[in-house]
C-alpha positions as CSV (number, residue, x, y, z in Angstrom):
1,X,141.7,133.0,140.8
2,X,139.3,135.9,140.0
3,X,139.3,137.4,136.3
4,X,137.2,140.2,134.5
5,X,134.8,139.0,132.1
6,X,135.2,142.6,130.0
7,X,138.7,142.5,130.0
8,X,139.2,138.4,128.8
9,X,136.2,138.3,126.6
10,X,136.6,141.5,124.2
11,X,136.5,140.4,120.8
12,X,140.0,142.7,119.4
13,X,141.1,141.1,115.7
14,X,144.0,139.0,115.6
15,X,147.5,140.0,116.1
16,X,150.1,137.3,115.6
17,X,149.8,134.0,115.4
18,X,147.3,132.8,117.8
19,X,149.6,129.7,118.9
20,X,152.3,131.9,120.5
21,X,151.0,132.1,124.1
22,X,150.4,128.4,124.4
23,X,153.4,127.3,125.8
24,X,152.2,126.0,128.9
25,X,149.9,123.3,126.7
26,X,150.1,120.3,128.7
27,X,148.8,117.0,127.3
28,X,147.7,113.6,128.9
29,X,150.2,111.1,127.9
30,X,149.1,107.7,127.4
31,X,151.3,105.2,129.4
32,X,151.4,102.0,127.2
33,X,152.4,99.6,130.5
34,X,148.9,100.8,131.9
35,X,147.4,99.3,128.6
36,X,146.5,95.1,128.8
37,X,148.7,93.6,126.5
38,X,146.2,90.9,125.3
39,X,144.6,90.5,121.6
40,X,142.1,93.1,122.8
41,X,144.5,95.6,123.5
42,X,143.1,99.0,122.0
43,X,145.3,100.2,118.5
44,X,145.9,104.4,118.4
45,X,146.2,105.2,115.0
46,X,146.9,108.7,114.0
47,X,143.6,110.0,111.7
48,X,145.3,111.7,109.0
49,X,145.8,115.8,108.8
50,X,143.3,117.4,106.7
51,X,141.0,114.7,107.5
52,X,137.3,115.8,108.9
53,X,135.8,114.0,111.4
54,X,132.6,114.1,113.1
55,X,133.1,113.6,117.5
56,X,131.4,113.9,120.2
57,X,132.3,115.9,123.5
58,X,132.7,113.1,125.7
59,X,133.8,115.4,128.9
60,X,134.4,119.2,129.2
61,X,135.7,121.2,132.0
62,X,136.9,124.9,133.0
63,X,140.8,125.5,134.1
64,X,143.3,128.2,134.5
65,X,147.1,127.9,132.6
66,X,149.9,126.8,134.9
67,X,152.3,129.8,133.8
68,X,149.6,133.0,132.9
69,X,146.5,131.8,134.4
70,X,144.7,132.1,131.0
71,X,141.0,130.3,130.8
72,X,140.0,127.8,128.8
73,X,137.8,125.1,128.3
74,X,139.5,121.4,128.0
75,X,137.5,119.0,125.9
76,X,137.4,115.3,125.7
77,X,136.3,113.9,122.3
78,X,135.1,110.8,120.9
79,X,134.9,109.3,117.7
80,X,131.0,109.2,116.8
81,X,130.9,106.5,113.5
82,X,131.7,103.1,114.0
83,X,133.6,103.1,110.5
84,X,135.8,106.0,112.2
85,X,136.6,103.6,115.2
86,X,137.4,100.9,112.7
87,X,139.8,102.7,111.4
88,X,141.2,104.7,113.9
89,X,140.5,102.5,117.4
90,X,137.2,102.5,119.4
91,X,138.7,103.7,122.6
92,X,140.6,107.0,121.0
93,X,140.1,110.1,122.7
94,X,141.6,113.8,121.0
95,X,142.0,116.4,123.5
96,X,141.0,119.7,122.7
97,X,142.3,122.9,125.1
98,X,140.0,126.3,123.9
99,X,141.8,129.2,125.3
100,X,140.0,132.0,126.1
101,X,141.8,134.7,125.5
102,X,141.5,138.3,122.9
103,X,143.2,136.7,120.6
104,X,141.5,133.5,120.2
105,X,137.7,134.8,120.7
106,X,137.2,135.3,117.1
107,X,139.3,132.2,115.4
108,X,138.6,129.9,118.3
109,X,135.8,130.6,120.7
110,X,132.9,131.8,118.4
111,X,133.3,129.2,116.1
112,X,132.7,126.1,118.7
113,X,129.7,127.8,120.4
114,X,128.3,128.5,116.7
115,X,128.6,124.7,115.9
116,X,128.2,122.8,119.5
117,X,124.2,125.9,118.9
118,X,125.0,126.9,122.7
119,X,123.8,130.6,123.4
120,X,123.3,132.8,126.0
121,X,122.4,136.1,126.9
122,X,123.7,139.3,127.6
123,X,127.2,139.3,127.8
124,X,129.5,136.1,128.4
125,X,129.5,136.0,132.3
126,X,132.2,134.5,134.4
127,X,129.7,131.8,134.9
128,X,128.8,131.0,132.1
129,X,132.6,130.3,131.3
130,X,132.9,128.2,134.3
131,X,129.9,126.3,134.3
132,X,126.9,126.9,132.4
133,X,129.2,126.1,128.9
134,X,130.9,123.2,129.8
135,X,128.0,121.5,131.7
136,X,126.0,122.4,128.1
137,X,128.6,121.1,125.4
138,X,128.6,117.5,127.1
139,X,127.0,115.4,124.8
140,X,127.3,117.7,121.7
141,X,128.6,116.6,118.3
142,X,130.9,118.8,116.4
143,X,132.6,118.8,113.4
144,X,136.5,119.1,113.7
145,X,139.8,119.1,110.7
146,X,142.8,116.9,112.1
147,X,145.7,119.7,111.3
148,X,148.6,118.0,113.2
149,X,149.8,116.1,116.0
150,X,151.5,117.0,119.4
151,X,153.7,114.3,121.5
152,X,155.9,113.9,124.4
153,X,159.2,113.3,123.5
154,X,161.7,110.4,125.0
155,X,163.3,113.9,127.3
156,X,159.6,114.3,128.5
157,X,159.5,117.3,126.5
158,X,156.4,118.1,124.2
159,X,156.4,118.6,120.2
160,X,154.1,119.6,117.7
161,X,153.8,119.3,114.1
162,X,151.6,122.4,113.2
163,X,151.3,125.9,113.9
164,X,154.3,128.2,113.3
165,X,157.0,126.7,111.3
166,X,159.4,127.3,113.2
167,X,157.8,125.3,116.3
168,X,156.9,122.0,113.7
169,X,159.0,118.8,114.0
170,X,158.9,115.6,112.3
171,X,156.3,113.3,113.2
172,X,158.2,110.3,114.9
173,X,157.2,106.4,113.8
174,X,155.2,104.1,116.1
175,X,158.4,102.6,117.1
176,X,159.6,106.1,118.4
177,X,156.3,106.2,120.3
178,X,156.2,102.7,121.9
179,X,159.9,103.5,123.0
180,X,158.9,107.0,124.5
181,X,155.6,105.6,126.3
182,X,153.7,108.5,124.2
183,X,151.2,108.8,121.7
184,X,149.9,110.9,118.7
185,X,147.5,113.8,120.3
186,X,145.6,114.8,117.1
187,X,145.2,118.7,117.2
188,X,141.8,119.7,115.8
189,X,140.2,123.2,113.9
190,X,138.0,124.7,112.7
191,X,134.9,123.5,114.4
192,X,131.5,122.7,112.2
193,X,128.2,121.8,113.0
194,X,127.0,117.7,112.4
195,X,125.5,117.7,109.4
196,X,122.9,115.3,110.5
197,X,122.4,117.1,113.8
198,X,119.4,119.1,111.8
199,X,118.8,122.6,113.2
200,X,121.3,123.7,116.2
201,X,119.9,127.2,116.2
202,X,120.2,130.5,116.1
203,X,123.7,132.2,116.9
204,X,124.1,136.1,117.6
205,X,127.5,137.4,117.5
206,X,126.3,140.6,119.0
207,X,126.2,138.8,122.8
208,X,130.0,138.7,122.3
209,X,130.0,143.1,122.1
C-alpha cells in the first residue's frame, strides 16, 4: 500500500474526539495455558490509571489498519525500574498503537518524537515513517500516564475503559480475566521525556509544516 506523505502528515487542529476512528484497534491477547503454571509463573498486575511510569521501547514497527489502511507505529514497552517490576511483574509488556493520521499529529505524534529527541529534516518522508523512526525509538525511554485499560472479552470481543464515555465499560476482576484467557492492556498518554535521560535535544515543530 502506497500513501501521500502531504496528505497523512498535515498538521489540521483537532476535530472530534481523536479515539473515534480506532475501531479496528486490535490487541495481543495473552493466552494464560501458554504461561508455565509453576511458582515462577509471571503475575500481570494492572498499574493503576493516573499513574506515571517511566518504559522503555522494547520493539517498534510500521503497519497499515485492517479496515482504512491508516499508518501507525506499534510499540512494545517495558517497564525500566526494578521497583516498577516488583510491583507490577518483570515480564509486563503495554502495547502502544500511534496512529498517524490529521487528527492525531498534534495530540499524538509530536509529542512522542519530542520525548523519545528523534528529529529529522525536511518534511516527514514516507521513509522516515516506515523505517528510519521505528528503527530510531528502539531502545528509547519515555515517560507515559496509565489512563485505562482495554480487554478482550469472554465473546472475543474487545473493551475499553477510557476515551469517550459512551465506549467505557467496567473494568472486570482477575477472575473474569483468568475465565476469558485475557489480560489488562494498559493504554498510555501523554508521552514525557526521562527525567534522568539528561539532554534529548532539540525539537522543531516547523519540520512538521
Amino acid at each position: 500500500m502506497s500513501f501521500e506523505p502531504e496528505n497523512i502528515f498535515s498538521t489540521n487542529p483537532m476535530e472530534s474526539d481523536p479515539f473515534e476512528d480506532f475501531g479496528d484497534f486490535e490487541l495481543p491477547t495473552l493466552s494464560l495455558d501458554e504461561v508455565p503454571d509453576t511458582e515462577e509463573r509471571p503475575t500481570y498486575v494492572p498499574i493503576p490509571v493516573g499513574t506515571r511510569v517511566d518504559f522503555e521501547v522494547y520493539d517498534a514497527e510500521f503497519g497499515t489498519s485492517s479496515q482504512k489502511g491508516t499508518p501507525f507505529w506499534k510499540l512494545t514497552l517495558q517497564l525500566v525500574h526494578d521497583e516498577d517490576m516488583e510491583k507490577y511483574g518483570p515480564k509486563k509488556r503495554i502495547f502502544k498503537d500511534v496512529y498517524i493520521t490529521d487528527k492525531t499529529m498534534q495530540p499524538f505524534v509530536k509529542p512522542l518524537l519530542k520525548a523519545t529527541g528523534i528529529t529529522f529534516e525536511g518534511q516527514m518522508s514516507k521513509k522516515f515513517v516506515v523505517k528510519d523512526f521505528p528503527e530510531a525509538v528502539v531502545g528509547k525511554k519515555i515517560s507515559y500516564k496509565i489512563i485505562g485499560y482495554k480487554w478482550k472479552n469472554g465473546e472475543g470481543s474487545y473493551e475499553q475503559s477510557f476515551g469517550k464515555k459512551s465506549d467505557r465499560s467496567p473494568v472486570p476482576t482477575q477472575e473474569q480475566l483468568m475465565e476469558w484467557g485475557s489480560f489488562l492492556n494498559e493504554e498510555v498518554e501523554n508521552p514525557l521525556p526521562v527525567k534522568d535521560e539528561g539532554n534529548l535535544g532539540e525539537f522543531d515543530a516547523s519540520d512538521f509544516l
